[in-house]
PDB file of the backbone (N, CA, C, O) and the ligand in Angstrom, with CONECT records:
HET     ZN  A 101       1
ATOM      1  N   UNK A   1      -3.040 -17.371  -6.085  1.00  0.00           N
ATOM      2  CA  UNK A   1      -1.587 -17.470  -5.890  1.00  0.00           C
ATOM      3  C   UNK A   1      -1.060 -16.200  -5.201  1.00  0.00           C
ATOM      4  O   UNK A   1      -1.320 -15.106  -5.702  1.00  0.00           O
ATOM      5  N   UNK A   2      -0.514 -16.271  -4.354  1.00  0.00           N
ATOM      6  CA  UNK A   2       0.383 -15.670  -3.370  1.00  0.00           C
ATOM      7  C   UNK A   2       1.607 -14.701  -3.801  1.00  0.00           C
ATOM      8  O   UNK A   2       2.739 -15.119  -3.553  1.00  0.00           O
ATOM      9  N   UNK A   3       1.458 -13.350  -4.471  1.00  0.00           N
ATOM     10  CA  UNK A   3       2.664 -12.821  -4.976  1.00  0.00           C
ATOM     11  C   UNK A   3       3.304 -11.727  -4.012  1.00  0.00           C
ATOM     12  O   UNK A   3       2.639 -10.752  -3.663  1.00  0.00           O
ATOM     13  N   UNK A   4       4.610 -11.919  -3.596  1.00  0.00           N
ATOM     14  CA  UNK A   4       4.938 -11.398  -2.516  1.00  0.00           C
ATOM     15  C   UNK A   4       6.358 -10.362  -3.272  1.00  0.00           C
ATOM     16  O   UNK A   4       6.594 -10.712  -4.428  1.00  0.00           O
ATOM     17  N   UNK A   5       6.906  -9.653  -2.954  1.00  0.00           N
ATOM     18  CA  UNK A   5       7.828  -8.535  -3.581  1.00  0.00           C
ATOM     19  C   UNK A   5       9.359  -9.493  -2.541  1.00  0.00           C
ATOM     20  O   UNK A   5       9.288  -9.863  -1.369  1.00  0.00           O
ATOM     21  N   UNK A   6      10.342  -9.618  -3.312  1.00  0.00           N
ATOM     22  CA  UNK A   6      11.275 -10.296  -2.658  1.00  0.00           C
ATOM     23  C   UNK A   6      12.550  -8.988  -3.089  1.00  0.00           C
ATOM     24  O   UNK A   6      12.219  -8.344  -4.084  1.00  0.00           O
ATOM     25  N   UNK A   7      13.447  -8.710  -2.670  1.00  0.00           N
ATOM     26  CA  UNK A   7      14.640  -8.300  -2.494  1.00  0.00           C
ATOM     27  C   UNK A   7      15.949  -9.233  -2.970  1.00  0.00           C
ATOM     28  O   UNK A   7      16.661  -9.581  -2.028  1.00  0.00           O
ATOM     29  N   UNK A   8      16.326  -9.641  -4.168  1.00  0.00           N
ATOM     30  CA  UNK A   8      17.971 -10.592  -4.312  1.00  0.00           C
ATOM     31  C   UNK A   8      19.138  -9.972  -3.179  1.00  0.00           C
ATOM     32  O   UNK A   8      19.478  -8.809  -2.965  1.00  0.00           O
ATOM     33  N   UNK A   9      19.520 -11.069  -2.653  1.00  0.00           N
ATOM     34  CA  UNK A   9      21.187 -10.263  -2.000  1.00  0.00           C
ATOM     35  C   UNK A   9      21.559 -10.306  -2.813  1.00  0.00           C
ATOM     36  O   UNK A   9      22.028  -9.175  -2.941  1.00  0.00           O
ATOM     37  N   UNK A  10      21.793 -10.871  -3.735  1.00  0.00           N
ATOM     38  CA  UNK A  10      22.615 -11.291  -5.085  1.00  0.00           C
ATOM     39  C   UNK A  10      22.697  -9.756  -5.969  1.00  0.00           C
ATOM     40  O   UNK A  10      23.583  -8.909  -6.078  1.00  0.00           O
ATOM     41  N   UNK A  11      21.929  -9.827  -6.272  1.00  0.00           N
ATOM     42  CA  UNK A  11      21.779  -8.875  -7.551  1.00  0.00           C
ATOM     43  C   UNK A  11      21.198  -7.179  -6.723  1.00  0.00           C
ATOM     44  O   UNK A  11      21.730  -6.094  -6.960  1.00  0.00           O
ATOM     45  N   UNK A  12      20.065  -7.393  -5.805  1.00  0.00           N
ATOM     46  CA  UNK A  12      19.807  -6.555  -5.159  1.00  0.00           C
ATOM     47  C   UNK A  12      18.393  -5.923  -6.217  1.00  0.00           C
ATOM     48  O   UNK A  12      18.023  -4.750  -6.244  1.00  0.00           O
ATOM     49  N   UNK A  13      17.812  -7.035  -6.990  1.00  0.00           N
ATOM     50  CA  UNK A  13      16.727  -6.583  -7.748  1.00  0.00           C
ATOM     51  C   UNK A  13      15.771  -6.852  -6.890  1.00  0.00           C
ATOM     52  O   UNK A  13      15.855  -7.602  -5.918  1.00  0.00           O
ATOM     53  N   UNK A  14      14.560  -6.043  -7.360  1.00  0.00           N
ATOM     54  CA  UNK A  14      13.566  -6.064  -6.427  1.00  0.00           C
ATOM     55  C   UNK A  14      12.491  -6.297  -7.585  1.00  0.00           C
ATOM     56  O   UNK A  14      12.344  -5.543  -8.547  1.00  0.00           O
ATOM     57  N   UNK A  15      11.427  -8.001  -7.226  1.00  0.00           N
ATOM     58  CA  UNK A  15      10.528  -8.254  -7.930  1.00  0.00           C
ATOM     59  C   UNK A  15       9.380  -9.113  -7.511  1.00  0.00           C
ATOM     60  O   UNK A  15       9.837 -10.185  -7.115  1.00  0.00           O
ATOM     61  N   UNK A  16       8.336  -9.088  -7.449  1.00  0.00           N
ATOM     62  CA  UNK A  16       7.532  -9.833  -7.070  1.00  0.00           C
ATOM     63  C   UNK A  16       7.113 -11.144  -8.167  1.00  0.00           C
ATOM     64  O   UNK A  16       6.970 -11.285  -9.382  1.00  0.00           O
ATOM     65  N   UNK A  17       7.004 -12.096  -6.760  1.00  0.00           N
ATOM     66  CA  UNK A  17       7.768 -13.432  -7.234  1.00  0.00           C
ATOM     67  C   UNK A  17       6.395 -14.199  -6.956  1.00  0.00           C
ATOM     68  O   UNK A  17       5.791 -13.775  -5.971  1.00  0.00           O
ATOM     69  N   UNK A  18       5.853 -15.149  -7.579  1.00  0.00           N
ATOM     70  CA  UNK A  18       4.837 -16.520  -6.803  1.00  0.00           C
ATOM     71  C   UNK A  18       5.341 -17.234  -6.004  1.00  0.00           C
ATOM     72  O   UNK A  18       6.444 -17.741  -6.212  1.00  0.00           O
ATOM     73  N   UNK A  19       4.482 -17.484  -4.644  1.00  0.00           N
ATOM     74  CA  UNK A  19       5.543 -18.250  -4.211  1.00  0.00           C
ATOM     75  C   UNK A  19       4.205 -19.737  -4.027  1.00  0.00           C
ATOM     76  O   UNK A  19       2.975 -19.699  -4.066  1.00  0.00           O
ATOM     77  N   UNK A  20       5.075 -20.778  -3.849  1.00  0.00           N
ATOM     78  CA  UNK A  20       3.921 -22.405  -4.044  1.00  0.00           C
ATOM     79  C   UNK A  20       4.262 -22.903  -3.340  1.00  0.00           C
ATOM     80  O   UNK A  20       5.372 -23.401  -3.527  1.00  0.00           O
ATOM     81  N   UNK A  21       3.720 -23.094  -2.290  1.00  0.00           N
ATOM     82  CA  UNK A  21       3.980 -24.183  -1.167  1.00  0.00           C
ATOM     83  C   UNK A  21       5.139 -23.781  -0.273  1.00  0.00           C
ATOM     84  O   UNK A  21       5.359 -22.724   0.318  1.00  0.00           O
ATOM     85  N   UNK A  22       5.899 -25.055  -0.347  1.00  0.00           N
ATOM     86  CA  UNK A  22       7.447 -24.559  -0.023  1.00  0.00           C
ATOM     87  C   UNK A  22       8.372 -24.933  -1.007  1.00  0.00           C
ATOM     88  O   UNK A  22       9.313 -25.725  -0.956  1.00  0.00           O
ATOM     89  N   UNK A  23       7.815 -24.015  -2.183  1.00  0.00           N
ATOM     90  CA  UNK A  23       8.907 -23.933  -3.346  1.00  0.00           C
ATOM     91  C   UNK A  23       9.672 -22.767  -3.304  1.00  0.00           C
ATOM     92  O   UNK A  23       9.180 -21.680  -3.607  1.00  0.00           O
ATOM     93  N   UNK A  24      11.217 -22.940  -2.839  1.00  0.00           N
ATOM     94  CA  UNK A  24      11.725 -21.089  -2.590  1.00  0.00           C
ATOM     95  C   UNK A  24      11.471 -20.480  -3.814  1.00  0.00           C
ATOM     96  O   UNK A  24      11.130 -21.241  -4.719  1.00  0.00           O
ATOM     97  N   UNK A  25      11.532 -19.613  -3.997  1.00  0.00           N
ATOM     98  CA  UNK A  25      11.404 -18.262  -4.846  1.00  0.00           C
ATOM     99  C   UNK A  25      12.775 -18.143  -5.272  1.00  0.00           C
ATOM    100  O   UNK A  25      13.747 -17.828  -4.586  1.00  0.00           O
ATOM    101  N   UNK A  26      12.711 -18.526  -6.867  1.00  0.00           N
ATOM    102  CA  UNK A  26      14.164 -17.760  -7.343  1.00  0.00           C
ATOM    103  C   UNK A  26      14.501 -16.385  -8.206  1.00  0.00           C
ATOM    104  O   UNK A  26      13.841 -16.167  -9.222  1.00  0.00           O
ATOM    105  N   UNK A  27      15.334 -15.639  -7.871  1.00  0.00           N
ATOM    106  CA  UNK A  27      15.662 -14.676  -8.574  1.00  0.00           C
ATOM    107  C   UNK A  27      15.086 -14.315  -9.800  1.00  0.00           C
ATOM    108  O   UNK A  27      15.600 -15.217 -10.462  1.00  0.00           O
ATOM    109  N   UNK A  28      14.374 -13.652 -10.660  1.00  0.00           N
ATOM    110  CA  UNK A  28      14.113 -13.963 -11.901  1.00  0.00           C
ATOM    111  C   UNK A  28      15.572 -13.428 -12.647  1.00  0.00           C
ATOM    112  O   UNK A  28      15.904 -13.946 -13.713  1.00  0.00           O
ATOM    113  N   UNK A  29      16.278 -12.536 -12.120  1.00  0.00           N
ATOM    114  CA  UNK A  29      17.822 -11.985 -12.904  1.00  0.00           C
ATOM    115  C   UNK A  29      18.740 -13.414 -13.055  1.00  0.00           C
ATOM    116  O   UNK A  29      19.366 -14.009 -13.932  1.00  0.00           O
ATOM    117  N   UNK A  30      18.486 -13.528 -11.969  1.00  0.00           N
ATOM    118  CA  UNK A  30      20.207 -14.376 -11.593  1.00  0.00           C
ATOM    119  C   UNK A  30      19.932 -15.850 -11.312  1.00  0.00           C
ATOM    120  O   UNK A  30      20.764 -16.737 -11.502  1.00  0.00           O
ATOM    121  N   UNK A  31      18.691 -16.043 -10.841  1.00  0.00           N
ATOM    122  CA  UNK A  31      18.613 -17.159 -10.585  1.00  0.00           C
ATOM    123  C   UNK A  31      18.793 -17.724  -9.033  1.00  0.00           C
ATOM    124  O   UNK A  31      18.579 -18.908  -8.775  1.00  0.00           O
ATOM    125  N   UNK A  32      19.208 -16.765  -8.023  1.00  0.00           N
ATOM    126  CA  UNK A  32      19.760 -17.039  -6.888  1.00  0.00           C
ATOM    127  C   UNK A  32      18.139 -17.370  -5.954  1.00  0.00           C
ATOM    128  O   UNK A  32      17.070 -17.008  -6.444  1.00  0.00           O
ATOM    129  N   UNK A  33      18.206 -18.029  -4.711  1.00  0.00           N
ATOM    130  CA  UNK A  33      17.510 -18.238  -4.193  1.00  0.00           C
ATOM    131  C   UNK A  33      17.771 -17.360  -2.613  1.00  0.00           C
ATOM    132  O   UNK A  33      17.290 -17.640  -1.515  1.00  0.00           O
ATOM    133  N   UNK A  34      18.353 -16.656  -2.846  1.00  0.00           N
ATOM    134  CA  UNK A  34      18.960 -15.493  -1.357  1.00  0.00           C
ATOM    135  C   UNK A  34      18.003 -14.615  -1.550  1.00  0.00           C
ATOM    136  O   UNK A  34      18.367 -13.440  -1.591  1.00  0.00           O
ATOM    137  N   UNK A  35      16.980 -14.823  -1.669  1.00  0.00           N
ATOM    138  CA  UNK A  35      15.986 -13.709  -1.615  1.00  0.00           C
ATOM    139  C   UNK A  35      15.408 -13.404   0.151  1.00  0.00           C
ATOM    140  O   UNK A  35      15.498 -14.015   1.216  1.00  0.00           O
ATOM    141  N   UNK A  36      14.842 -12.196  -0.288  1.00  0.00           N
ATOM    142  CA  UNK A  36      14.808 -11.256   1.104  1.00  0.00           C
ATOM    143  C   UNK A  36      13.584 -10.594   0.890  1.00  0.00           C
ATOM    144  O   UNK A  36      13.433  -9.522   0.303  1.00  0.00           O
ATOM    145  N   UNK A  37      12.654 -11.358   1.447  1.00  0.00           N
ATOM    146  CA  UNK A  37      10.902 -11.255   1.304  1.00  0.00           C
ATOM    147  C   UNK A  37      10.748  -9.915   1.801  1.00  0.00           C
ATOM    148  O   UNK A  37      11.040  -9.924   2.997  1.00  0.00           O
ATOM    149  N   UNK A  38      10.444  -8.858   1.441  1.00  0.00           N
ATOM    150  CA  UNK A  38      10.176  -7.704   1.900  1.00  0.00           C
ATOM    151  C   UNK A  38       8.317  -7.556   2.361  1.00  0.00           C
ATOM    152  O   UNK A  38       7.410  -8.218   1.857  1.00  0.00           O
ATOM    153  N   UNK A  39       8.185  -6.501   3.430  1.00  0.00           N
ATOM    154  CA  UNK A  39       6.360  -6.500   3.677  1.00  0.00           C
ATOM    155  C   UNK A  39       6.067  -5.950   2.782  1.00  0.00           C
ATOM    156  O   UNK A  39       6.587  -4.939   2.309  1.00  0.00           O
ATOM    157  N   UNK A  40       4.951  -6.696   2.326  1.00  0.00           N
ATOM    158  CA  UNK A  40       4.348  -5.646   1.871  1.00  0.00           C
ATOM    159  C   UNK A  40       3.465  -4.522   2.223  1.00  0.00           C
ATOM    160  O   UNK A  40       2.646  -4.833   3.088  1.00  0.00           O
ATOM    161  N   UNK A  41       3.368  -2.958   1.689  1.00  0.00           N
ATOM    162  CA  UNK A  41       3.262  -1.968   2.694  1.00  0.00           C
ATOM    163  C   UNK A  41       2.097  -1.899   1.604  1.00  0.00           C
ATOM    164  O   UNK A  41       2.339  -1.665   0.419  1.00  0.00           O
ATOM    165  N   UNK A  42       0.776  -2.129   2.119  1.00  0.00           N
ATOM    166  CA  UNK A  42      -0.556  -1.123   1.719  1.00  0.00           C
ATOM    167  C   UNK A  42      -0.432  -0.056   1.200  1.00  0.00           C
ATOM    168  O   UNK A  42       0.295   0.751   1.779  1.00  0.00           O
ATOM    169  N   UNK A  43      -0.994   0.288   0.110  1.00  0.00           N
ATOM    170  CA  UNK A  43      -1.256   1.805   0.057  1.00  0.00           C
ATOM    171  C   UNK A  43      -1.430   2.521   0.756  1.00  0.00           C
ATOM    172  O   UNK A  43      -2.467   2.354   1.397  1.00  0.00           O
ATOM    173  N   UNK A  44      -0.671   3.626   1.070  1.00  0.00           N
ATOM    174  CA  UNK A  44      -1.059   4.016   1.848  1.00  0.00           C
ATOM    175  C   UNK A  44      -2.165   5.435   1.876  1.00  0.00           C
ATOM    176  O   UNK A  44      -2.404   6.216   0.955  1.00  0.00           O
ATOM    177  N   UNK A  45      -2.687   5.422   3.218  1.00  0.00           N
ATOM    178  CA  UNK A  45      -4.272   6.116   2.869  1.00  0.00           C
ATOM    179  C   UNK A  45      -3.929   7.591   3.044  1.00  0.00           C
ATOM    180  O   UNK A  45      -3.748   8.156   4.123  1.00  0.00           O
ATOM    181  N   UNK A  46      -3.892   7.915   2.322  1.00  0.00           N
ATOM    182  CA  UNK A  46      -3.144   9.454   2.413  1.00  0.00           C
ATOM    183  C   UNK A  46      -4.515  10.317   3.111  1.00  0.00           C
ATOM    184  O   UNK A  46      -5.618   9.792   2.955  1.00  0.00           O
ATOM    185  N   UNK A  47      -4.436  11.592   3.849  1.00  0.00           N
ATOM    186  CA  UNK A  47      -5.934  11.998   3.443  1.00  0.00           C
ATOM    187  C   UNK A  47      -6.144  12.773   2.568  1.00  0.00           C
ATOM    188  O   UNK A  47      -5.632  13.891   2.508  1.00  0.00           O
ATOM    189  N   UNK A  48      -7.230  12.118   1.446  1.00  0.00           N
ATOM    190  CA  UNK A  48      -6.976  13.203   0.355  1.00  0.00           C
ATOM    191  C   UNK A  48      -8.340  13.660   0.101  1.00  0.00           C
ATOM    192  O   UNK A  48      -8.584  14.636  -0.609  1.00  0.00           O
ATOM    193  N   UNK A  49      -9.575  12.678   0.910  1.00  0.00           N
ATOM    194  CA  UNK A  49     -10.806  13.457   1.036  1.00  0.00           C
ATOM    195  C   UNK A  49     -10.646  14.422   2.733  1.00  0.00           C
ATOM    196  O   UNK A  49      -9.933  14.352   3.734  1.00  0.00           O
ATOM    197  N   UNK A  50     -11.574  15.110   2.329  1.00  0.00           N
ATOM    198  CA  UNK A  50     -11.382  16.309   3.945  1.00  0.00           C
ATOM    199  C   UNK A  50     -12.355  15.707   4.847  1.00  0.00           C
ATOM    200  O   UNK A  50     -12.657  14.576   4.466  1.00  0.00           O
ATOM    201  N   UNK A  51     -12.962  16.081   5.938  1.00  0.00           N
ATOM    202  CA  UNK A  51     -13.593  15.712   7.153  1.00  0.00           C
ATOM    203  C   UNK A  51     -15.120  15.365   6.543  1.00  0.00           C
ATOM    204  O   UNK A  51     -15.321  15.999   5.506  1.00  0.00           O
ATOM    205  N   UNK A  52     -15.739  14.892   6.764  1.00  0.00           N
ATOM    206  CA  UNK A  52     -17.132  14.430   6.260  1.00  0.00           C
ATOM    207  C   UNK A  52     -18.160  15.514   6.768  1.00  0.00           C
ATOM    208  O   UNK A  52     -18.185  15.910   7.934  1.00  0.00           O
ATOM    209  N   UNK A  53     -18.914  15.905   5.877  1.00  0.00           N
ATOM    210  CA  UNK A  53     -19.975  16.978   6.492  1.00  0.00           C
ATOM    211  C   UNK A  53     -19.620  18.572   6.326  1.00  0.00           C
ATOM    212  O   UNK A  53     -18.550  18.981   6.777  1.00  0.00           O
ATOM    213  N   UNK A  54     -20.357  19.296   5.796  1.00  0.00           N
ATOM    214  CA  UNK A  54     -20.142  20.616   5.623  1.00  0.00           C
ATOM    215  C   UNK A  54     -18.946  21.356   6.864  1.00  0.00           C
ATOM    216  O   UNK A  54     -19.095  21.006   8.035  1.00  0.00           O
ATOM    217  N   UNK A  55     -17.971  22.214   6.568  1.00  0.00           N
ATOM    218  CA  UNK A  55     -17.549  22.748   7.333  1.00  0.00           C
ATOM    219  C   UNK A  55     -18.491  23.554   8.084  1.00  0.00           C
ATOM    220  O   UNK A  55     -19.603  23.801   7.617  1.00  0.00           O
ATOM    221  N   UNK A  56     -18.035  24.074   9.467  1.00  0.00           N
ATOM    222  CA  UNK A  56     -19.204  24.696   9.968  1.00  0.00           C
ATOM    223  C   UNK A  56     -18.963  26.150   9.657  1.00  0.00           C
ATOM    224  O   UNK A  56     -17.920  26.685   9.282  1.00  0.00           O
ATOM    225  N   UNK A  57     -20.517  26.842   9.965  1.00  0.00           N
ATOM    226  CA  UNK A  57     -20.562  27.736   9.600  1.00  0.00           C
ATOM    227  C   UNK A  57     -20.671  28.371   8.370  1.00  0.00           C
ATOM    228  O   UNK A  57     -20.500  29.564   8.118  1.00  0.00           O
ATOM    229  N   UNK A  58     -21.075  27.144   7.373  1.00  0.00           N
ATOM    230  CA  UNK A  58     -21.315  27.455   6.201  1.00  0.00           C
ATOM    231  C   UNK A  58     -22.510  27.799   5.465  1.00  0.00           C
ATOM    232  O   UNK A  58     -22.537  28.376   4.378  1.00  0.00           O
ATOM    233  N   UNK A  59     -23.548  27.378   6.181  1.00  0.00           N
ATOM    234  CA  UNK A  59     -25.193  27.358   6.114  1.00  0.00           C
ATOM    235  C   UNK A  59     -25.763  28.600   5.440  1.00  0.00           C
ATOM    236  O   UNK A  59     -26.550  28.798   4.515  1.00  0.00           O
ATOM    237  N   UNK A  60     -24.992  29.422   6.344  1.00  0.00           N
ATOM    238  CA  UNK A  60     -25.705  30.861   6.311  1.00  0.00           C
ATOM    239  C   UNK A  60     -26.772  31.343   6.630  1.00  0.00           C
ATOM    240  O   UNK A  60     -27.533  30.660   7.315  1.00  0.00           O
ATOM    241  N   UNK A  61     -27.164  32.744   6.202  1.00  0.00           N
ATOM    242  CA  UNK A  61     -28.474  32.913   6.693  1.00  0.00           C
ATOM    243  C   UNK A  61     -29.434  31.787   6.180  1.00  0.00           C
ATOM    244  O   UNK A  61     -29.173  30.773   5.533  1.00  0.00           O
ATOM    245  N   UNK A  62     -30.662  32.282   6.678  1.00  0.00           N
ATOM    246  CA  UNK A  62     -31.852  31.199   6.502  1.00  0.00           C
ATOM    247  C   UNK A  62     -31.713  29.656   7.172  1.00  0.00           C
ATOM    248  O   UNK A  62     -32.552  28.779   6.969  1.00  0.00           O
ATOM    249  N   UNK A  63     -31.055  29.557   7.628  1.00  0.00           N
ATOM    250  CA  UNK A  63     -30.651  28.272   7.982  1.00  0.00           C
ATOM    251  C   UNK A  63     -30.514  27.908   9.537  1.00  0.00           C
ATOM    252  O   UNK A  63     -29.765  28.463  10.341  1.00  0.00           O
ATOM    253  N   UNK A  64     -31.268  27.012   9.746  1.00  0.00           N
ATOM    254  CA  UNK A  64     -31.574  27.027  11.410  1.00  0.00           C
ATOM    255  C   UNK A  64     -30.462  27.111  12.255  1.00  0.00           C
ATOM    256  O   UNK A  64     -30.265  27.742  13.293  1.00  0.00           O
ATOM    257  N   UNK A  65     -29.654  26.207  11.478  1.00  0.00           N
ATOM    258  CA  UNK A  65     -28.371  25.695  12.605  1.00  0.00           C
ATOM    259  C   UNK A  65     -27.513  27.011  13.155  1.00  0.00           C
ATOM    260  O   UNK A  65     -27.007  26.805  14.258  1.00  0.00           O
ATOM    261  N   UNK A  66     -27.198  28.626  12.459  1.00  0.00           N
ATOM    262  CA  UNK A  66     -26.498  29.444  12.730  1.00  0.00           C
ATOM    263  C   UNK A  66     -27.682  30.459  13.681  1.00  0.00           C
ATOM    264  O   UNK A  66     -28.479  31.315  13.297  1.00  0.00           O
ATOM    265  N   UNK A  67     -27.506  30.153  14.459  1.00  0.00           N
ATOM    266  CA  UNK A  67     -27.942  30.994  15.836  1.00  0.00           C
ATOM    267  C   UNK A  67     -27.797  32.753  15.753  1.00  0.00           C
ATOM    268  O   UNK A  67     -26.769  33.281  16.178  1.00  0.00           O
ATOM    269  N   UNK A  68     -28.664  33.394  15.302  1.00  0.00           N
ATOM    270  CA  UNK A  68     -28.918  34.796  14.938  1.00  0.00           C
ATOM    271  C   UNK A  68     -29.159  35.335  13.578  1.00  0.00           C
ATOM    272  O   UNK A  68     -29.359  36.539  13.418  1.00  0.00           O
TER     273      UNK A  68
HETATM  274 ZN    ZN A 101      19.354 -11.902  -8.287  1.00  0.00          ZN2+
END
């Protein structure tokens, strides 16, 4: 089942509603059917891991990759 976040003009509550077929979606406050399907927005992907792979220059001595 299909739950989508709707907006009331009515009331101006904001709730995610089932929606079935083409059964409108009513208000769960008020009862109104003036609802105002809002997108829904993904999480969004913040970056909260850093770049993949050792920063460079971290190796140090002994380590082939640092040149001297
Ligand atoms: Zn309402």
């Amino acid at each position: 089942m299909p739950l989508y976040d709707f907006v009331c003009q009515e009331c101006h509550r904001e709730q995610e509603l089932l929606v079935r077929g083409e059964e409108a979606p009513k208000c769960g406050s008020c009862g109104s059917t003036a609802l105002q399907k809002l997108l829904s927005v993904p999480a969004a992907h913040t970056a909260k891991e850093g770049p993949s792979g050792p920063p460079a220059g971290s190796c140090g001595s002994g380590c082939g990759c640092f040149p001297g």
